[in-house]
C-alpha positions as CSV (number, residue, x, y, z in Angstrom):
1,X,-20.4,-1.7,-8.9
2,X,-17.9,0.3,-7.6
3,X,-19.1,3.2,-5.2
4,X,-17.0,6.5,-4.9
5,X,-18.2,9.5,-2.4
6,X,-16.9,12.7,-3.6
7,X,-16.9,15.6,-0.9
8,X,-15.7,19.1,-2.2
9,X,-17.1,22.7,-1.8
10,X,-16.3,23.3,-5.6
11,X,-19.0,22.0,-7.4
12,X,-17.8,22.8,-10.6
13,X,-15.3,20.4,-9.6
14,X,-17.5,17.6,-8.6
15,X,-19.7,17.3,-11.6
16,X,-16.4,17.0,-13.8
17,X,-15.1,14.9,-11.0
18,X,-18.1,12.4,-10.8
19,X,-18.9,12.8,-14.5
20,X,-15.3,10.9,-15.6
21,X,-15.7,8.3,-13.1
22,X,-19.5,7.5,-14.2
23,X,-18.4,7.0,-17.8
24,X,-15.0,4.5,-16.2
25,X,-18.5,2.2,-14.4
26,X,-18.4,3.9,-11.2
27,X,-21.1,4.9,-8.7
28,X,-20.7,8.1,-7.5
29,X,-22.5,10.4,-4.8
30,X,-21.3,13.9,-4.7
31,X,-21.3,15.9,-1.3
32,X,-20.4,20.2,-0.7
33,X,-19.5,19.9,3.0
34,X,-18.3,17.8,5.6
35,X,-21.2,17.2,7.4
36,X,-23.3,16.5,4.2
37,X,-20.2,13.9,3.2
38,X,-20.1,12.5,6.6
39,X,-24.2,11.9,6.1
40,X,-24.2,10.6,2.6
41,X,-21.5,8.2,3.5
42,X,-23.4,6.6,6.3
43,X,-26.5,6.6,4.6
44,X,-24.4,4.8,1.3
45,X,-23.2,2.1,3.6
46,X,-26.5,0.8,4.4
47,X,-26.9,0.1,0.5
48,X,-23.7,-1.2,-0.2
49,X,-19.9,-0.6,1.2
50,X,-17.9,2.4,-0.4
51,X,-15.1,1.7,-2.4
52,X,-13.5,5.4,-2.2
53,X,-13.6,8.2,-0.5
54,X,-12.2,11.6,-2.4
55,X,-12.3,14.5,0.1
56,X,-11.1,18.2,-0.3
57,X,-9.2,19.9,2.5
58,X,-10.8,23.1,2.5
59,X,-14.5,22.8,3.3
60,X,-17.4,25.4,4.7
61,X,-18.1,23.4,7.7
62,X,-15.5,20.7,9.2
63,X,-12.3,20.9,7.5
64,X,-11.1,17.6,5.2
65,X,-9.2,16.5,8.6
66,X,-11.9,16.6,11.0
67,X,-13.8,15.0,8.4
68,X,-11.1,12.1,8.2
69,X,-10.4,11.8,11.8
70,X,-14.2,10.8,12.2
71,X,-14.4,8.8,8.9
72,X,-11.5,6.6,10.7
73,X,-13.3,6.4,13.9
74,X,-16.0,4.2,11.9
75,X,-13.6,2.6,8.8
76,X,-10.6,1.7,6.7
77,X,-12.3,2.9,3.3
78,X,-9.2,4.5,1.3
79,X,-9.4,8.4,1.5
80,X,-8.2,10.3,-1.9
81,X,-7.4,14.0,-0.4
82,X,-7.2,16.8,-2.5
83,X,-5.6,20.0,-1.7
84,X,-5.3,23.7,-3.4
85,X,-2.4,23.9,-0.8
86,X,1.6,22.1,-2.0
87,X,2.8,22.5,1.5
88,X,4.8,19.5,3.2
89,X,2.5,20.4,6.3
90,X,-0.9,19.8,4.9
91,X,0.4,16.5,3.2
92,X,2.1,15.1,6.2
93,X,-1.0,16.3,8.8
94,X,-3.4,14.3,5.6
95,X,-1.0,10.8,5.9
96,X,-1.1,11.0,9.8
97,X,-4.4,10.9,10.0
98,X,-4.6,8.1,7.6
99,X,-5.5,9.4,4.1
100,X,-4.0,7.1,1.6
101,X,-3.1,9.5,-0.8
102,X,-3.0,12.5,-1.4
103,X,-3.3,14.9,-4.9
104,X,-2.6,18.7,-5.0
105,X,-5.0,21.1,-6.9
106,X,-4.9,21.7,-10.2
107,X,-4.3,18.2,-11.0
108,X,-4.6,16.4,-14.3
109,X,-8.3,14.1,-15.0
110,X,-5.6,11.3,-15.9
111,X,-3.4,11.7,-13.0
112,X,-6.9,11.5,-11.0
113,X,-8.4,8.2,-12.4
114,X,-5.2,6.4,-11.9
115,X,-4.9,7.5,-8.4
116,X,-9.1,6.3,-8.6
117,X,-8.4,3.0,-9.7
118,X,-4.9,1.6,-7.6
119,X,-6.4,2.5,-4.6
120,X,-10.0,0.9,-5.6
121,X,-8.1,-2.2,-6.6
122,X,-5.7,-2.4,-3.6
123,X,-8.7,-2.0,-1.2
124,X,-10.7,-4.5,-3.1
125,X,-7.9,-6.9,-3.1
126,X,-7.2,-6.6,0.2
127,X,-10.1,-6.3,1.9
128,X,-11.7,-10.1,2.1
129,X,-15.3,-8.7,3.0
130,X,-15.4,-6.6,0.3
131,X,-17.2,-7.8,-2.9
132,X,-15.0,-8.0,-5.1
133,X,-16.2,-7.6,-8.7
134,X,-13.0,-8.0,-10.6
135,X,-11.9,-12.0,-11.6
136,X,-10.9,-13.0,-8.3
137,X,-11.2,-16.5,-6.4
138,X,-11.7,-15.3,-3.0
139,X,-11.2,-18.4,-0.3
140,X,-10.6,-19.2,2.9
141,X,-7.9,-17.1,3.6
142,X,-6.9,-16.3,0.2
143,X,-7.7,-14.2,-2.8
144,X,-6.5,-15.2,-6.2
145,X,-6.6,-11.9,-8.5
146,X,-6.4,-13.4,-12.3
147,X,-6.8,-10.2,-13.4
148,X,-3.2,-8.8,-12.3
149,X,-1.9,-11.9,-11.4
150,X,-1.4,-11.5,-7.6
151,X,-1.9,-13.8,-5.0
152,X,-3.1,-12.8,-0.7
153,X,-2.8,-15.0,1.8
154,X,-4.3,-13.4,4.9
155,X,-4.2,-10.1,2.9
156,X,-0.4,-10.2,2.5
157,X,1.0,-10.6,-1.1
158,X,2.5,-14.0,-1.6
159,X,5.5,-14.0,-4.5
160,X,4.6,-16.8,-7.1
161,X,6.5,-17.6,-10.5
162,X,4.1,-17.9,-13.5
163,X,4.0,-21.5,-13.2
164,X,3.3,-21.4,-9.8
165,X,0.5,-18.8,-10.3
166,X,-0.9,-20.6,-13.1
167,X,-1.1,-24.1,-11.3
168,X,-3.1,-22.7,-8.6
169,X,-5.5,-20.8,-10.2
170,X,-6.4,-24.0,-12.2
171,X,-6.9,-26.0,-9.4
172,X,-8.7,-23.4,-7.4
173,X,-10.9,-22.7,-10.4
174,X,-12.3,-26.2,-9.9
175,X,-12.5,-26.6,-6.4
176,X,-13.2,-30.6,-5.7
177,X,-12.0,-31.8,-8.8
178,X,-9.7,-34.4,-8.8
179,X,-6.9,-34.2,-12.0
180,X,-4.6,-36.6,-12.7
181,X,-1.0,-35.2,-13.2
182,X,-1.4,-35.8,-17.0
183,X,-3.9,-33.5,-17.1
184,X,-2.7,-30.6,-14.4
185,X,0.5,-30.9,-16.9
186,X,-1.5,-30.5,-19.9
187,X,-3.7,-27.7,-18.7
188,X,-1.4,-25.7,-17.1
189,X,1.6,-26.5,-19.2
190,X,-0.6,-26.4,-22.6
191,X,2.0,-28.9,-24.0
192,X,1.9,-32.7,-24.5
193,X,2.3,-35.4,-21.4
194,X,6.0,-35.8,-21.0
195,X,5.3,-38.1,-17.8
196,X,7.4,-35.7,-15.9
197,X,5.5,-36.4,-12.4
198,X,8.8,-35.3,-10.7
199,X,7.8,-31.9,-11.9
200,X,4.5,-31.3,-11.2
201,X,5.5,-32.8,-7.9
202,X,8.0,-30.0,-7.3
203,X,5.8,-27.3,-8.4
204,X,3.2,-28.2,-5.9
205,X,5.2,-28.7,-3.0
206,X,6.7,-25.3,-3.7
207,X,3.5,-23.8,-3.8
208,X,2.6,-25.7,-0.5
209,X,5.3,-24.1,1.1
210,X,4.2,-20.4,-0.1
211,X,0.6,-20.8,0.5
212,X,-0.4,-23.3,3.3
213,X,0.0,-22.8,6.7
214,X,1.3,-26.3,7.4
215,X,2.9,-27.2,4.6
216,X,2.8,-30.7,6.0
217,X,-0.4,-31.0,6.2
218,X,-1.8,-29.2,3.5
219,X,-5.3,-27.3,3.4
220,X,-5.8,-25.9,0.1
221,X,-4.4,-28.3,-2.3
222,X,-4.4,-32.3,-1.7
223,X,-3.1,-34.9,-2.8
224,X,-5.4,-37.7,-4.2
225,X,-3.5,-41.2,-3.6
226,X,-2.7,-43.2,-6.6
227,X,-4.7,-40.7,-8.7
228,X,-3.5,-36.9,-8.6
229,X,-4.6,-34.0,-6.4
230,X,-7.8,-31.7,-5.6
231,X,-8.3,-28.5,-4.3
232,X,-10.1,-28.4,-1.0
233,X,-13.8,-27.8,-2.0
234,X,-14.1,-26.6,1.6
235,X,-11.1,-24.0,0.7
């Protein structure tokens, strides 16, 4: 499950805050100042990594920049800052420092949990040791996200047709197992055999070229001789 550490002096706020993302599957842990945030943080990360990080500006103690500045000392976990404040300043001052986004008080519960969710997804995505709980094949070097249909290769985005996409999460799906091209066609195509092995040939060496590192010699998907081809079990 998802974790999410709220730190905000309003705690009004926080319970509203903490209550919509409970009932959207989230784990949250609520802190009032920067030190108690700072504490609760480390103390999460022994359990399990944090997903999210939503911190107010305006605190008692150490003010929502200090608290950043250390929080990047120690991490890359995506920082949500909120903000009574609208100027450019505070915004610009948030970004520096490495705050991911940044949402101005009062703000919408809507506008909130969207904010919530892209950055938990792009972080989860992205981040290779992170345990990723949506429908992803995480390899090597790649992550296949069925869910939003978005490939990574060494955490950059790769650009794949629907075809393209579609051929590689079947084969990666079943990692070792040889298919013929009758049946790569038929699964990935959903159509009868039209023994167009000039196609399925062209589609994988495209996808070769987008996803291997040597192309040549490829190390994700392989060619079987005289049979078909196999994704690398050891992928």
């Amino acid at each position: 499950m998802n974790c999410v550490c709220i730190i905000d002096d309003d705690k009004e706020l926080c319970a509203l805050m903490k209550k919509c993302m409970e009932q959207e599957d989230l784990q949250v842990i609520t802190a009032h100042s920067g030190v108690d945030g700072l504490f609760f943080m480390e103390k999460q990360k022994q359990k399990a990594p944090l997903s999210l990080i939503v911190l107010d500006v305006m605190l008692p103690d150490l003010d929502g920049f200090q608290v950043l500045q250390k929080i990047r000392e120690r991490d890359n976990t995506p920082v949500l800052m909120l903000t009574a404040k609208d100027g450019e300043d505070d915004k610009v001052t948030g970004l520096s420092l490495g705050a991911d986004d940044y949402l101005t008080k009062p703000f919408s519960i809507k506008e909130l949990m969207a904010r919530v969710h892209s950055l938990i997804r792009r972080y989860t995505t992205l981040n290779p040791g992170f345990p990723i709980e949506a429908d992803c094949i995480t390899l090597k070097d790649m992550v296949i996200d069925k869910t939003n249909r978005m490939v990574f290769v060494h955490q950059l985005p790769v650009e794949l047709t629907g075809k393209e996409f579609e051929l590689l999460s079947f084969l990666a799906s079943n990692k070792g197992q040889i298919f013929t091209k009758k049946q790569i066609y038929t699964q990935v195509w959903e159509d009868a055999y039209a023994f167009d092995d000039s196609n399925i040939m062209s589609f994988i060496s495209k996808l070769r070229k987008k996803i291997e590192p040597d192309p040549e010699h490829p190390f994700y998907i392989l060619t079987v001789r005289g049979v078909g081809y196999r994704f690398n079990r050891e992928a």
